[in-house]
C-alpha positions in Angstrom: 0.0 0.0 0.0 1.3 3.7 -1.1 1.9 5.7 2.1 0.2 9.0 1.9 1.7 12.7 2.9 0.0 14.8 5.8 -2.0 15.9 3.8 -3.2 12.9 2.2 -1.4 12.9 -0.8 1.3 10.7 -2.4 4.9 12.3 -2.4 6.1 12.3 -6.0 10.0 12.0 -6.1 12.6 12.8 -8.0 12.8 9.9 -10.3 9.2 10.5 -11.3 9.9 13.7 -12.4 12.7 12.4 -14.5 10.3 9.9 -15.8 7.6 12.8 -16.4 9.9 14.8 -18.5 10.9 11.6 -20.9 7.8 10.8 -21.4 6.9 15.0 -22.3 9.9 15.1 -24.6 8.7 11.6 -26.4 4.7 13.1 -27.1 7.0 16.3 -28.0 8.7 14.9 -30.8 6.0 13.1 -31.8 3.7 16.0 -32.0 6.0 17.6 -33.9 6.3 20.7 -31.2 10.0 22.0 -32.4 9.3 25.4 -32.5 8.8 25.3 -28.6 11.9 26.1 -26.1 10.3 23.8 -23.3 11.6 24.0 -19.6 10.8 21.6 -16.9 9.9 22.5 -13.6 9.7 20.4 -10.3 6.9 22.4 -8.0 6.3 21.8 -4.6 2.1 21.7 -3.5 0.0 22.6 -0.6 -3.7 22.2 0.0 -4.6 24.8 -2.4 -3.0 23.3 -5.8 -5.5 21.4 -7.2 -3.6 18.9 -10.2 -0.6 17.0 -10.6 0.8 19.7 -13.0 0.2 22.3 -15.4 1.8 24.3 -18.3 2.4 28.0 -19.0 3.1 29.6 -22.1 4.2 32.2 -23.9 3.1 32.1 -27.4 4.9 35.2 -29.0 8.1 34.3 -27.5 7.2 30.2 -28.3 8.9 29.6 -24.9 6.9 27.0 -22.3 7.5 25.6 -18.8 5.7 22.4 -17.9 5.6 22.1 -14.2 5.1 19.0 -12.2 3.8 19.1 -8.8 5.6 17.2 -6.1 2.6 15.2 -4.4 -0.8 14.0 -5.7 -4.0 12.6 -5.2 -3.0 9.6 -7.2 -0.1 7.0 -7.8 2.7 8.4 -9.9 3.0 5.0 -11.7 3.5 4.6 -15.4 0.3 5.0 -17.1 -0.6 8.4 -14.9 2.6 9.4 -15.6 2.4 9.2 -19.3 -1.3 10.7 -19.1 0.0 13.6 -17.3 2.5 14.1 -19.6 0.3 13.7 -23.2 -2.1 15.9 -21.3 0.4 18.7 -20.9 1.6 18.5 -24.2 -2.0 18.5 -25.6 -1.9 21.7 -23.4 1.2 23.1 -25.6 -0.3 22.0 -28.8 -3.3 23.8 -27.8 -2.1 27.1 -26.3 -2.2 29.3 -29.6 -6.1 28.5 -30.0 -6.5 28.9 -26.6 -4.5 32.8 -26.0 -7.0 33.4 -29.5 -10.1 32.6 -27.8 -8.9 35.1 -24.8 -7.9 37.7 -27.4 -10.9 40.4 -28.0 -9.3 41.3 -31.2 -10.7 37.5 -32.3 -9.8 36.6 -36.4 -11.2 34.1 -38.1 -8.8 33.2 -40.7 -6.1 33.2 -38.1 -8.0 31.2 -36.1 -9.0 29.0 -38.7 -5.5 28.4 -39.8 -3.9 27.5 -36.4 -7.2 25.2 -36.2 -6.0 23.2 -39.6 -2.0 23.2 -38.0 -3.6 21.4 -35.1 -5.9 18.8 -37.1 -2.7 18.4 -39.2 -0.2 17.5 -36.4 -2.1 15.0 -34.9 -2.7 13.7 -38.7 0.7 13.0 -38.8 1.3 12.3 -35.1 -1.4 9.5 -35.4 -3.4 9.0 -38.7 0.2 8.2 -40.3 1.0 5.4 -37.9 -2.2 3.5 -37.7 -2.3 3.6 -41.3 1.4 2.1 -41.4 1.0 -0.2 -38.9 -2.8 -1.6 -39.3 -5.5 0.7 -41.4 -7.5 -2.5 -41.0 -8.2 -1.6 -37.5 -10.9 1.0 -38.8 -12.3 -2.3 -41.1 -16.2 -1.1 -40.8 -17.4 -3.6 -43.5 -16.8 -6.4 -41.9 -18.9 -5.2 -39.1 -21.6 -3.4 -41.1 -21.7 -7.4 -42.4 -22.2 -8.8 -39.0 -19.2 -10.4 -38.6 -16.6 -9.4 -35.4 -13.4 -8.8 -37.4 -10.5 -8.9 -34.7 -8.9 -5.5 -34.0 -4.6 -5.5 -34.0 -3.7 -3.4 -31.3 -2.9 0.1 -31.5 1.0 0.4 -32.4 3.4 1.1 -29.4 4.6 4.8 -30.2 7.2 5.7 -28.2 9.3 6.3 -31.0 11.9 4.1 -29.9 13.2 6.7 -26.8 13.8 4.2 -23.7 12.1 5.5 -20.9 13.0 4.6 -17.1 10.9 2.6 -15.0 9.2 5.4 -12.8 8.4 2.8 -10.0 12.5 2.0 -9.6 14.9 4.9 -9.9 17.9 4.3 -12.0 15.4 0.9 -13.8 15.2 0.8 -17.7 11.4 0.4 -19.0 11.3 -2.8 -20.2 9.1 -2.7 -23.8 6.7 -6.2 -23.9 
């Protein structure tokens, strides 16, 4: 059982953060998110900060710091790990749509075009390797036919960066 902080959280450490930021700089380079100067920060927490991390940005400048708070209301284990992570890189990829919807001066065409860069990152962040690995994963005739066609799995892609084992400091991730 996972021993919980005074104030009833779990203490992330060190090696977790180490894991956090692999895992950040993996959905980076797959997103395709270059054009970013990215810190990493390791935050401590009190009663009033309510998530396991966050990102700020500064769109002008393309400069980003995605902070990681140093206890949570959940296990820092793998999988939260890496859904941290995608979701603060989904943050990033967002941002520019996001500082235009706070902008009175609202535009439309630049709106709509930072809307297409988006749909087209994740066409090639995903669409691309679905489609290498398995298009027949989206097989809808066989099941408009009545027949359960077995799905492959979704590809593993990590992109081939080894990641640590967050449970073990120092541990390789071992890749099944």
């Amino acid at each position: 059982m996972t021993e919980r902080n005074a104030m009833g959280e779990i203490d992330v450490e060190r090696h977790h953060f180490i894991y956090f930021i692999a895992c950040c700089r993996s959905f980076i380079k797959m997103m395709g998110l270059s054009d970013w100067d990215v810190s990493f920060q390791y935050l401590g927490s009190d009663e009033t900060t309510p998530r396991a991390s966050t990102t700020v940005h500064d769109r002008f400048n393309r400069l980003a710091s995605i902070q990681l708070y140093d206890s949570w209301d959940r296990e820092p284990n793998e999988y939260n790990l890496w859904i941290v992570s995608f979701h603060e890189v989904i943050e990033l990829l967002l941002s520019d749509l996001h500082c235009m919807a706070e902008n009175r001066d609202w535009n439309y065409n630049l709106y709509d075009r930072e809307h297409h860069r988006v749909v087209r990152i994740l066409e090639n962040a995903w669409f691309k390797e679905i489609w290498k690995y398995e298009h027949g994963i989206f097989n809808f005739q066989s099941d408009a036919k009545g027949r359960k066609a077995s799905r492959p799995e979704l590809p593993d892609m990590d992109f081939g960066i080894p990641l640590p084992n967050p449970e073990l400091p120092g541990k390789k991730r071992h890749n099944k």
